[in-house]
C-alpha positions in Angstrom: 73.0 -84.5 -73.9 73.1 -83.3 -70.3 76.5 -84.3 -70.0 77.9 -82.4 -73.1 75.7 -79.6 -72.2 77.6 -79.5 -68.8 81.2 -80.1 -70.6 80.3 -77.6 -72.5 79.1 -75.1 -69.7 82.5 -75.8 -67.5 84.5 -74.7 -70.4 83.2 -71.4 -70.7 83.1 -70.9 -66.7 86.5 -72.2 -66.7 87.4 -69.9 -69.7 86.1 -66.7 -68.0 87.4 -67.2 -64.9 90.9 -67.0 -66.5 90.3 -64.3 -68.4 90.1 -62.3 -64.5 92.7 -60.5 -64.5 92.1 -58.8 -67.8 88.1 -58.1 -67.8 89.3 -56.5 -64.2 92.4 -54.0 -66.1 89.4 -53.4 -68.7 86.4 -53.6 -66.6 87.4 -51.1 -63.9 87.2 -48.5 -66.4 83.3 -49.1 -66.6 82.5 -51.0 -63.4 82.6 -50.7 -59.6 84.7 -53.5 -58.1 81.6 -55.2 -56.7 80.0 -55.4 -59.6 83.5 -57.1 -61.5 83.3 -59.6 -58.2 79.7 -59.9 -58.5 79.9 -61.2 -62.2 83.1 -63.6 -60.9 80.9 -65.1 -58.2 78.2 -65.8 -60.4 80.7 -68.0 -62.5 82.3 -69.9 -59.8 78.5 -70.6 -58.4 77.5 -71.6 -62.1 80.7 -74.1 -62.2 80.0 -75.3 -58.2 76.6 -76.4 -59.3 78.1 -77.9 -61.9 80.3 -80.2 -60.3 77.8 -80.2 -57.1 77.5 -83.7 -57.6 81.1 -84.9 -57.9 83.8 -85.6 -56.1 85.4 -83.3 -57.7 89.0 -82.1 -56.6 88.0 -78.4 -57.6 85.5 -78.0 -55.1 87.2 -76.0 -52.4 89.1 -73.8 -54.9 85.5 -72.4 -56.0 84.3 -72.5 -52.3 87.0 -70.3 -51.6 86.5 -68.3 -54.9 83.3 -67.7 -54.0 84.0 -66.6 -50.3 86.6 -64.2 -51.5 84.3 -62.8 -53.9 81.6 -62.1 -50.7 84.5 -60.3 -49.1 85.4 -58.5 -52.5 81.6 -57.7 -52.8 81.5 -56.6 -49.2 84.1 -54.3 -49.1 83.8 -52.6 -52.8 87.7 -52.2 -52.9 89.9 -52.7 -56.2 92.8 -53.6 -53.8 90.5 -56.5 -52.8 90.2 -57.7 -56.7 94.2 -58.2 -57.1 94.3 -60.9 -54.7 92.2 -63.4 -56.5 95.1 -64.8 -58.1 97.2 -65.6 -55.1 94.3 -67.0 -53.6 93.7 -69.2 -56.5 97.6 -70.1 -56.4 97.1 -71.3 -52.4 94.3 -73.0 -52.7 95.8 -75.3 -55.5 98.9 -75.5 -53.4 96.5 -77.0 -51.0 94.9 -79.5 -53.2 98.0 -80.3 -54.8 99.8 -80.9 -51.5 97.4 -82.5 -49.1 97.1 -85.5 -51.6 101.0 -85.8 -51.5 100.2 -86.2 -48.0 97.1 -88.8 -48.7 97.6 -90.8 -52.1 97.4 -91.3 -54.3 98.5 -87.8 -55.6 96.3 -85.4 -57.9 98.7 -86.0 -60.8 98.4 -90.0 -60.5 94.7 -90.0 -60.5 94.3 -87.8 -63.7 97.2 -90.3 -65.0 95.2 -93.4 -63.7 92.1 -92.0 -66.0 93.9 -93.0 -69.1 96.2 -96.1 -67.7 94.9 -97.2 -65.2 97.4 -100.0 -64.6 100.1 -97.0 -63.6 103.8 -98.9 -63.0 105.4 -98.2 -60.0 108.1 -96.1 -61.8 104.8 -94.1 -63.0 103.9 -93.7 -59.2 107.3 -92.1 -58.4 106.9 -89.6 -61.8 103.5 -88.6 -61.1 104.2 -87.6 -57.3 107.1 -85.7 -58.3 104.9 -83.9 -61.1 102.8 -83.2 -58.0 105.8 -82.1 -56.4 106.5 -79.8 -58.9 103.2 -78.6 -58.9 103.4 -77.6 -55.6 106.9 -75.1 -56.1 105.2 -73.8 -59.2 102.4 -72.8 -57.0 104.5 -71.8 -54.2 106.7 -69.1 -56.3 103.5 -68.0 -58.5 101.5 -67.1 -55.5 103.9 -65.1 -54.3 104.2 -63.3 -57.1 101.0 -63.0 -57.5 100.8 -61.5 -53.9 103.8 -59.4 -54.3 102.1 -57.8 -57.5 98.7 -57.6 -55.5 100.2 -55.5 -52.9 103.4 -53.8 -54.3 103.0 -53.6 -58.2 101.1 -51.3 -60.6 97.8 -52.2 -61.8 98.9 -52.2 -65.1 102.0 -54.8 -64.0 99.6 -56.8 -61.9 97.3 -57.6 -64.8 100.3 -58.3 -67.4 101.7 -60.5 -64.7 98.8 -62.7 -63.6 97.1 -62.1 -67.0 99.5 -63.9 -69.5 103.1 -64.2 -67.9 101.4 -66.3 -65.2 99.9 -68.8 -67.7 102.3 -68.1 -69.8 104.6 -69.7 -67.4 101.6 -72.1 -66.6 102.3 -73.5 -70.2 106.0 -73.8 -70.2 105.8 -76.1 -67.3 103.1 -78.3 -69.2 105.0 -78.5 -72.1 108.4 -79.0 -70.1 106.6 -81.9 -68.3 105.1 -83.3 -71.9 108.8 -83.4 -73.1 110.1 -85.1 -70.0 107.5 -87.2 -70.5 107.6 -88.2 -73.6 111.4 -89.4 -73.1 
């Protein structure tokens, strides 16, 4: 029971915290930006204590969620919310690319939880997935700064809202088809 309770409570963090971008375009209207930060590091804190316990590659994305949400806190800006999604984007760059550097990669471990007798030829595919990855993370978090710092609000959330997962799910489903052949 504890472990479907815990299941259970990272997929409603995990929901919330990509729903950002559009409780901050509709929140602002009725919330200072500390308070929109204030209710995103109580998620991320939730979801760390979570996944306290494992070894869990998500880890420093939700340390550094949670230390840019102190600094959104601190300085009570709605400049300081927009960046959350570049951050995020960086941070998985990261992940993604320091186990290129250290194997196996991110993508061959999650593979290796459903065969774990991965053929070499499934090696190679998963560290290019990886690879992949990383570029997709690369040109999103720039856009996601470039809308941060030069875009309308409006643009901003529509951008790292829905075209950004939008674009999150074309490259699973591209890689699903690829795949699959």
């Amino acid at each position: 029971i504890l472990a479907e309770m815990r299941n259970i409570l990272n997929g409603i963090t995990a929901m919330l915290t990509v729903l950002y971008p559009l409780a901050v375009y509709f929140g602002i209207n009725y919330l200072e930006p500390w308070k929109l930060a204030g209710i995103l590091i109580v998620l991320l804190v939730i979801k760390l204590a979570i996944n306290y316990s494992d070894n869990h590659w998500s880890k420093p994305l939700l340390i550094a969620g949670v230390l840019y949400c102190g600094f959104a806190i601190w300085s009570n800006n709605l400049v300081s919310l927009r960046f959350y999604p570049a951050l995020v984007n960086g941070v998985m760059l990261v992940i993604f690319s320091s186990s290129l550097l250290s194997p196996p990669s991110l993508i061959e471990r999650l593979a290796r939880l459903q065969h774990p007798d991965l053929p070499p030829a499934g090696v190679m595919y998963t560290r290019r997935v990886t690879q992949v990855w990383c570029g997709f993370f690369i040109v999103n978090g720039v856009f996601a700064l470039v809308t941060a710092l030069w875009s309308s609000f409006e643009f901003w959330s529509l951008y790292n809202g829905l075209i950004a997962y939008l674009l999150m799910g074309i490259l699973l489903g591209g890689e699903y088809v690829v795949r699959m052949k």
